[in-house]
C-alpha positions as CSV (number, residue, x, y, z in Angstrom):
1,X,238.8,48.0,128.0
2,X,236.6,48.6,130.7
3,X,234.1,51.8,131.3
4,X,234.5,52.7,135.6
5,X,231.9,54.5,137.0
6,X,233.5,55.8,140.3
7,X,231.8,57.1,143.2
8,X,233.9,60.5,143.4
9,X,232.4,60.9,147.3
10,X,230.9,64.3,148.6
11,X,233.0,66.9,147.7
12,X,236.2,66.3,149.7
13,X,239.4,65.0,147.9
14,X,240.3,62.0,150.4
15,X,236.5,60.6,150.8
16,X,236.7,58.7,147.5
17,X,237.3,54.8,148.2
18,X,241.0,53.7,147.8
19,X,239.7,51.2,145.3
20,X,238.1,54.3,143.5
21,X,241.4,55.9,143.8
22,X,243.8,52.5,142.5
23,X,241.0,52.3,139.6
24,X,241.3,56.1,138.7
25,X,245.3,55.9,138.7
26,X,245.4,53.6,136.0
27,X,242.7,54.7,133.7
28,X,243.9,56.5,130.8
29,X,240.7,58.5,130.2
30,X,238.8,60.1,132.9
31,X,235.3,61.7,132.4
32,X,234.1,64.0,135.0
33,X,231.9,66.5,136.1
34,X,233.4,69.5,137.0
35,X,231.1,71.5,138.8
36,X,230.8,69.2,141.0
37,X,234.2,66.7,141.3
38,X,236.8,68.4,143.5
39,X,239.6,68.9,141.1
40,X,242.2,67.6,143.0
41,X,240.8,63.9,142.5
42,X,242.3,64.5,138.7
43,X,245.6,64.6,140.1
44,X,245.1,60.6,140.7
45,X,244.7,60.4,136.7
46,X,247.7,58.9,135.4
47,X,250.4,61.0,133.4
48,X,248.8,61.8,129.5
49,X,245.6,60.7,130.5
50,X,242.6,62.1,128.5
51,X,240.6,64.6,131.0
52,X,237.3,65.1,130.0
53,X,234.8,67.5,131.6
54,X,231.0,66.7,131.5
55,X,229.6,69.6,132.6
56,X,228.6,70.8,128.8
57,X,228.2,67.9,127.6
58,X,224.7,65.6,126.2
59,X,224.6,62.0,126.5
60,X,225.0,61.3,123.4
61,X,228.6,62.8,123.7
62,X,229.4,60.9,127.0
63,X,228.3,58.2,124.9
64,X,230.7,59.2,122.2
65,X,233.9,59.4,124.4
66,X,233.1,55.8,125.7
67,X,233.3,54.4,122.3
68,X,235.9,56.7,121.3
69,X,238.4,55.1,124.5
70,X,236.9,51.7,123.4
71,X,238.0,51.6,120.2
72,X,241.5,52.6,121.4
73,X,241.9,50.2,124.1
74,X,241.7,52.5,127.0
75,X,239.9,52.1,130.7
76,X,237.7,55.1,131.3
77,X,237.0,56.2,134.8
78,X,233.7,58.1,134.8
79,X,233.8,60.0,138.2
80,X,230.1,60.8,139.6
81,X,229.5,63.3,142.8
82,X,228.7,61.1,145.9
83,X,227.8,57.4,144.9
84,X,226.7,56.0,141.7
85,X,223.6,54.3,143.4
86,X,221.1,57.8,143.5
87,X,220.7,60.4,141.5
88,X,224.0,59.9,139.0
89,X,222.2,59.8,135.7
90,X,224.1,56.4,135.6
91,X,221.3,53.6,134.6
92,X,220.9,55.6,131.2
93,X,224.6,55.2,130.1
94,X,225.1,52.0,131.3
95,X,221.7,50.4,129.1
96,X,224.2,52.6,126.2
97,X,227.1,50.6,127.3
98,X,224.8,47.6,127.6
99,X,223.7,47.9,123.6
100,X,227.6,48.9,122.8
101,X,228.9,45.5,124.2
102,X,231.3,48.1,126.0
103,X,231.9,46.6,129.9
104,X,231.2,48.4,132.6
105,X,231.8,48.0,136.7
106,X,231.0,50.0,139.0
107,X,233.1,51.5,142.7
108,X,230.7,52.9,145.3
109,X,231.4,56.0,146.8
110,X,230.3,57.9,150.1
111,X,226.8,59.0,149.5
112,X,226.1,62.8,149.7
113,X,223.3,61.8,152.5
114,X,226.3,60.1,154.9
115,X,228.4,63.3,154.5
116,X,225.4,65.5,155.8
117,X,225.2,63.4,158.6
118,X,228.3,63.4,160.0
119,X,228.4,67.4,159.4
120,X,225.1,67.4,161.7
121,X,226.9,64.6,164.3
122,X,223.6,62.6,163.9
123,X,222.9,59.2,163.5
124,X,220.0,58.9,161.2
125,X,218.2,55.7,162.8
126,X,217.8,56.1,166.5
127,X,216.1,53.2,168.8
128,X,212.6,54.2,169.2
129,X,212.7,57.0,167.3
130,X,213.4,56.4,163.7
131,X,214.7,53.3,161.6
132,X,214.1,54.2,158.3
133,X,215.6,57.2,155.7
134,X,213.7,58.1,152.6
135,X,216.3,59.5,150.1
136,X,214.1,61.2,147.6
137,X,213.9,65.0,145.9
138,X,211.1,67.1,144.2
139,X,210.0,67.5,140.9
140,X,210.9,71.1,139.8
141,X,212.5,71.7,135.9
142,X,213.1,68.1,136.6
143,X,212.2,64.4,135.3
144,X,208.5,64.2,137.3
145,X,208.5,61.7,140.0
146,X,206.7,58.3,140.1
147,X,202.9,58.2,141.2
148,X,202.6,57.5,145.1
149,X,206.7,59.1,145.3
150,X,205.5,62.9,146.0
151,X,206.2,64.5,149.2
152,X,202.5,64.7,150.4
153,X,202.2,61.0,150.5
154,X,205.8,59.8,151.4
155,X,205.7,62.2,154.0
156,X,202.9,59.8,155.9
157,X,205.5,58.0,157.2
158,X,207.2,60.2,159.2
159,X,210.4,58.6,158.3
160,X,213.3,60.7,158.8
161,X,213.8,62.0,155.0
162,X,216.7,63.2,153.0
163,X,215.9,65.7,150.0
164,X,218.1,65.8,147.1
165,X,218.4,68.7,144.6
166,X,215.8,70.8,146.7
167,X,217.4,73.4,148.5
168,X,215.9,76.0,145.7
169,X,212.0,74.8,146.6
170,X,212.0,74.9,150.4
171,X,209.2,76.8,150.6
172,X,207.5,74.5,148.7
173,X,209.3,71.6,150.9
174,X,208.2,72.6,154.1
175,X,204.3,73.1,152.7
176,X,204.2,69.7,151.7
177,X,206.2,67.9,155.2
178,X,203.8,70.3,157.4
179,X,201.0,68.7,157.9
180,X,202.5,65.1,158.5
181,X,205.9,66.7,160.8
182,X,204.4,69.6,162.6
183,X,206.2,72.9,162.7
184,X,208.4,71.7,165.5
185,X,210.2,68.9,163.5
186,X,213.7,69.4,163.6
187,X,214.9,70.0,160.5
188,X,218.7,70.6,159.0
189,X,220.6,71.9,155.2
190,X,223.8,70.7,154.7
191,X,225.1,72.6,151.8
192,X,229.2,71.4,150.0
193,X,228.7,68.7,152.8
194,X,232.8,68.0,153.5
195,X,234.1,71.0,151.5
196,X,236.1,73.6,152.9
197,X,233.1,76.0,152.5
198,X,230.6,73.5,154.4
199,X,227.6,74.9,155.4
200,X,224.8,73.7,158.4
201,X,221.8,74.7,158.8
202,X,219.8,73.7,162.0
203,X,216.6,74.4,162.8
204,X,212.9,73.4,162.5
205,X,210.4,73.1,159.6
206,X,209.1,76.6,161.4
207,X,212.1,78.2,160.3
208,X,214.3,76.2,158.3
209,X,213.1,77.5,154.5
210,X,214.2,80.9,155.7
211,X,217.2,80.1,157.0
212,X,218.3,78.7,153.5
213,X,217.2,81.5,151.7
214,X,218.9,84.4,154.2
215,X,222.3,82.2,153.6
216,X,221.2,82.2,149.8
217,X,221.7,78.2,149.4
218,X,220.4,77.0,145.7
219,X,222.9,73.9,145.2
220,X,225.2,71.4,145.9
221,X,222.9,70.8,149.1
222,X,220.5,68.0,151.1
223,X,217.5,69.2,153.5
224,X,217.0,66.4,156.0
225,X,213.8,66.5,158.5
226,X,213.3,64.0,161.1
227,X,212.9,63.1,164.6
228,X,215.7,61.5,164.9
229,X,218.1,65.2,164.3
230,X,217.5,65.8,168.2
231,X,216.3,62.5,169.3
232,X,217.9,62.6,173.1
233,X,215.8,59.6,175.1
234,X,215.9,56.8,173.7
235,X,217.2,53.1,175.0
236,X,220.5,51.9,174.0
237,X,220.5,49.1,170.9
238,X,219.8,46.0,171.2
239,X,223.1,45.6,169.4
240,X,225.3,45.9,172.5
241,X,223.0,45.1,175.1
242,X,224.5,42.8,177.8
243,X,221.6,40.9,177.5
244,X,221.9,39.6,174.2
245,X,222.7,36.5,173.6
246,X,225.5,36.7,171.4
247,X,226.3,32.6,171.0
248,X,223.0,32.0,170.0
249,X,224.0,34.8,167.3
250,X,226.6,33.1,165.9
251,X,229.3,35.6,167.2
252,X,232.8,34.8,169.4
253,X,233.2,36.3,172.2
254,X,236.6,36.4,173.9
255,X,237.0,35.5,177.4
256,X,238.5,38.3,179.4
257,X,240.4,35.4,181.6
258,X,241.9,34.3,179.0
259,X,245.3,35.0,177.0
């Protein structure tokens, strides 16, 4: 028996991996979230299969259905929103698992962060412009972040940044990016990023806390600020240039004479 915790994707049915999708088909007890797992994913679940939803539920009972399916032999497929790598509440149940001597694997998914890009069209590292993303969120009725990991001082970078579970404090959001973005920063809310009821929000971090509370977004939603959401001049990548030297790279390339 093995415990699978599946990246369920953004939102969107078909964005979970197909080996999420082969490992959920054959699991005969599924534990999901359901505020937040599109309910058509359980119609992968195999026929009889145990549905569990987590939405009202401690860890101590997630725990508890775990051992429950262990003791009777059965794979579980735990299905978490986006990808189990940020913000999944995963490490804690898997140091249970861990102390159990229940096995565990785990099946990335497509991160919420991804989703909200492509909805914006962006690229999120631009030439020039920007090469690094800071996925991070704010400490509000929440576990308190890590010294040095607050807004104020991350926000010396100038990275492009991605803010989790925030769309309720972006007054507070746009206070603390100010100083180190400038008003004129482009900045963007993606809210049920892939859902049919997909929202964008473009504008700047002059205006973009108002925009989210006139469209009244609390939830299910990333801000993103950066440079790099209406970066326009920039030189192409190094990647494709025609003056790299792509044998000295390692890589093939064909020759266009040839068959």
């Amino acid at each position: 028996m093995t415990v699978y915790f599946i990246g369920a994707g953004p939102g969107a049915a078909d964005l979970i991996t197909v080996r999420g999708a082969r490992t959920l088909a054959r699991c005969g007890v599924c534990l999901y979230a359901g505020s937040l797992v599109p309910a058509e994913l359980l119609d992968e679940c195999p026929p009889g299969a145990r549905l569990v939803d987590t939405a009202h539920l401690n860890l101590a009972d997630i725990t508890a259905e775990f051992v429950r399916a262990h003791e009777a032999g059965h794979d579980v497929a735990r299905l978490h929103s986006g990808d189990p790598a940020v913000f999944s509440a995963v490490a804690e149940q898997m140091r249970r698992l861990d102390a159990l001597g229940i096995p565990y694997e785990i099946v990335p998914g497509v991160p919420a962060f991804a989703a909200a890009a492509a909805a914006l069209g962006r690229e999120l590292t631009v030439p020039t412009v920007g090469q690094t993303v800071i996925l991070t969120r704010v400490a509000q009725r929440a576990t308190p972040m890590p010294p040095g990991e607050d807004l104020a001082t991350l926000g010396r970078s100038g990275a492009l940044m991605v803010l989790h579970l925030a769309a309720r404090h972006a007054d507070r959001v746009v206070a603390e990016l100010l100083p180190h973005y400038g008003a004129d920063c482009p900045a963007a809310v993606v809210a049920m990023a892939s859902r049919p009821d997909e929202l964008v929000l473009r504008g700047t971090l002059a205006d973009i806390a108002e925009q989210v509370k006139a469209a009244g977004v609390v939830r299910t939603a990333v801000i993103v600020v950066g440079r790099t959401l209406a970066a326009e001049q920039f030189p192409d990548s190094f990647l494709y240039s025609a003056e790299r030297d792509r044998d000295s790279c390692g890589l093939t390339v064909p020759d266009p004479t040839g068959p």
